[in-house]
C-alpha positions in Angstrom: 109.0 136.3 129.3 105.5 137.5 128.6 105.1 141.8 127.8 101.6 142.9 126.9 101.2 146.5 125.5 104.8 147.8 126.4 106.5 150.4 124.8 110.0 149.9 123.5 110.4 153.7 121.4 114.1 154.2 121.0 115.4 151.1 122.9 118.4 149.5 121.7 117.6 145.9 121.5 121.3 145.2 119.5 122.5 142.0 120.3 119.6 141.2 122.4 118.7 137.4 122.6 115.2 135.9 123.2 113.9 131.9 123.4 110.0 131.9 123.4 109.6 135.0 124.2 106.2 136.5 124.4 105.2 140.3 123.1 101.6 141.0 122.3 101.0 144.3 120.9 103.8 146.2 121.9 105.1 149.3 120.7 108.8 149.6 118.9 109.7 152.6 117.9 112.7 154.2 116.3 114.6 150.9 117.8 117.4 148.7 117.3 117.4 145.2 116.8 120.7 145.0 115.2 122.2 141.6 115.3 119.8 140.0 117.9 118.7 136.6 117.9 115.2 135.6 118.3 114.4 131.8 118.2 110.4 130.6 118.8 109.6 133.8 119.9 106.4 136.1 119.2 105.9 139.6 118.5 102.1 139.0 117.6 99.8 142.5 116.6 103.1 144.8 117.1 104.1 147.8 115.3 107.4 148.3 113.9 108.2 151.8 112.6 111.9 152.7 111.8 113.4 150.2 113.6 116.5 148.9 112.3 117.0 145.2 112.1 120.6 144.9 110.3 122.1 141.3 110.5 119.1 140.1 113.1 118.1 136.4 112.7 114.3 135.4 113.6 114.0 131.4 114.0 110.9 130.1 113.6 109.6 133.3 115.4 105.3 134.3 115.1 105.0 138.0 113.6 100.8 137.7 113.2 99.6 140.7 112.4 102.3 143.0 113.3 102.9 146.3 111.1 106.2 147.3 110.1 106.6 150.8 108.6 109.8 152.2 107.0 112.0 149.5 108.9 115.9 148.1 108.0 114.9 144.6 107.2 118.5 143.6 105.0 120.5 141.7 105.7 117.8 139.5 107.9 118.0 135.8 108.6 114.2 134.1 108.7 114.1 130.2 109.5 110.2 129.7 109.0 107.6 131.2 110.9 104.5 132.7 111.2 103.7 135.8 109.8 100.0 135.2 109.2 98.4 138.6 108.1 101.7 140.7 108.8 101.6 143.9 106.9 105.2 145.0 105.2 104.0 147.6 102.9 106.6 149.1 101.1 109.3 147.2 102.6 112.4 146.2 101.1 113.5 142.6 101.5 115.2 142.1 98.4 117.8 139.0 98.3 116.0 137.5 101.4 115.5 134.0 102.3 112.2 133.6 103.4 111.3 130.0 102.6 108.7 128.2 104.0 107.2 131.3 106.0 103.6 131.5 106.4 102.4 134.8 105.1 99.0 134.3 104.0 97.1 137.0 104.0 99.9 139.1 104.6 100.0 143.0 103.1 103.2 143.0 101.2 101.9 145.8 98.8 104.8 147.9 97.4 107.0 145.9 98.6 110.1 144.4 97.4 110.6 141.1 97.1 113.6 141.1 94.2 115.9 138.0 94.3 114.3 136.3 97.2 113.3 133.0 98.4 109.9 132.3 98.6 109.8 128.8 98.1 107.7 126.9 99.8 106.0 129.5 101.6 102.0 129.8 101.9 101.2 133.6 100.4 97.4 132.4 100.3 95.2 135.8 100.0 98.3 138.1 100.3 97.8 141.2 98.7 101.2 142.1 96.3 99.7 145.2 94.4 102.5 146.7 93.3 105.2 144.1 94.9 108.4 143.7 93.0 109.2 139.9 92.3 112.0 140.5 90.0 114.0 137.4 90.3 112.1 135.9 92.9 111.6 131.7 93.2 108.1 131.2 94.0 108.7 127.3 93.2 106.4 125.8 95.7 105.1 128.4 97.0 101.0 128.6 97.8 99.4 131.2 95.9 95.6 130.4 96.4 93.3 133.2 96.2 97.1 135.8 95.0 96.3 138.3 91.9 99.5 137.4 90.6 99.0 140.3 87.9 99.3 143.3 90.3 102.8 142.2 91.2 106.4 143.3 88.6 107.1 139.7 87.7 110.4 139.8 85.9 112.5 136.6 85.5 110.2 135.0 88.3 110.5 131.7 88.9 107.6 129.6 89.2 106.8 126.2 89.0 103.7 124.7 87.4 100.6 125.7 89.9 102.6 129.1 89.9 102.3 129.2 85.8 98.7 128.3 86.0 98.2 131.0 88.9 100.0 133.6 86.8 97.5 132.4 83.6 94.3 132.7 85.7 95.2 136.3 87.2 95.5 137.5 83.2 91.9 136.0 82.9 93.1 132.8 81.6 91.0 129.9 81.8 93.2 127.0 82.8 91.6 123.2 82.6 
């Protein structure tokens, strides 16, 4: 299944199941994606706005530049991925497991990130002004090129490179 610059405004996608599935900047609008399965599948350059995705599961799924704006994203399963340059401004995804998803690059300004798992996950020139990391595990996680200081880190868990990420954002010099 391959859709190109469809429009899916006020669809209900609930329970909805897709296996490599193609959509390349679609449209979802005021949609549901409640308790659908999506395994391998890509939504790349798509926008996302109040579309509700209570108790969905994405598998490995491609989310490249794709926009979501004031979307349900809890309770969400993620099993890796792609979400290279996604922007999720402002989005809640507090308690999430999101380990090992690529997200450099991404725009997760304002967003928040409290209690989640972000280990192992590559975060490489994401922008987290004003992100909320409150109990996060960044253990593992890439943080090349991440101003570490413009995020709320409380109780963050970080390993080593993390530390010395968090040092150099304060203007640290780390040898």
């Amino acid at each position: 299944m391959v859709y190109r610059g469809c429009d899916f405004s006020n669809v209900d996608l609930t329970e909805v199941r897709t296996r490599s599935a193609m959509f390349e900047g679609c449209t979802f609008s005021s949609c549901r994606f409640n308790a659908s399965d999506h395994e391998s599948s890509a939504f790349v350059a798509c926008e996302f706005r109040r579309v509700s995705f209570f108790t969905a599961a994405l598998r490995g799924c491609k989310l490249s530049g794709s926009t979501f704006t004031e979307c349900r994203l809890t309770p969400l399963t993620v099993v890796g991925g792609v979400w290279r340059g996604v922007s999720l401004r402002g989005a809640n995804l507090a308690r999430t497991d999101l380990r090992g998803v690529d997200l450099r690059e991404a725009d997760l300004s304002d967003a928040d990130f409290s209690g989640a798992d972000l280990r192992g996950c590559d975060l490489s020139h994401a922008r987290l002004r004003g992100t909320v990391l409150t109990d996060a595990d960044l253990v593992d996680a890439t943080l090349h090129s991440v101003d570490l200081s413009a995020a709320t880190l409380k109780r963050t868990t970080l390993d080593i490179a993390g530390a010395f990420a968090l040092a150099r954002a304060h203007g640290a010099l780390v040898t």
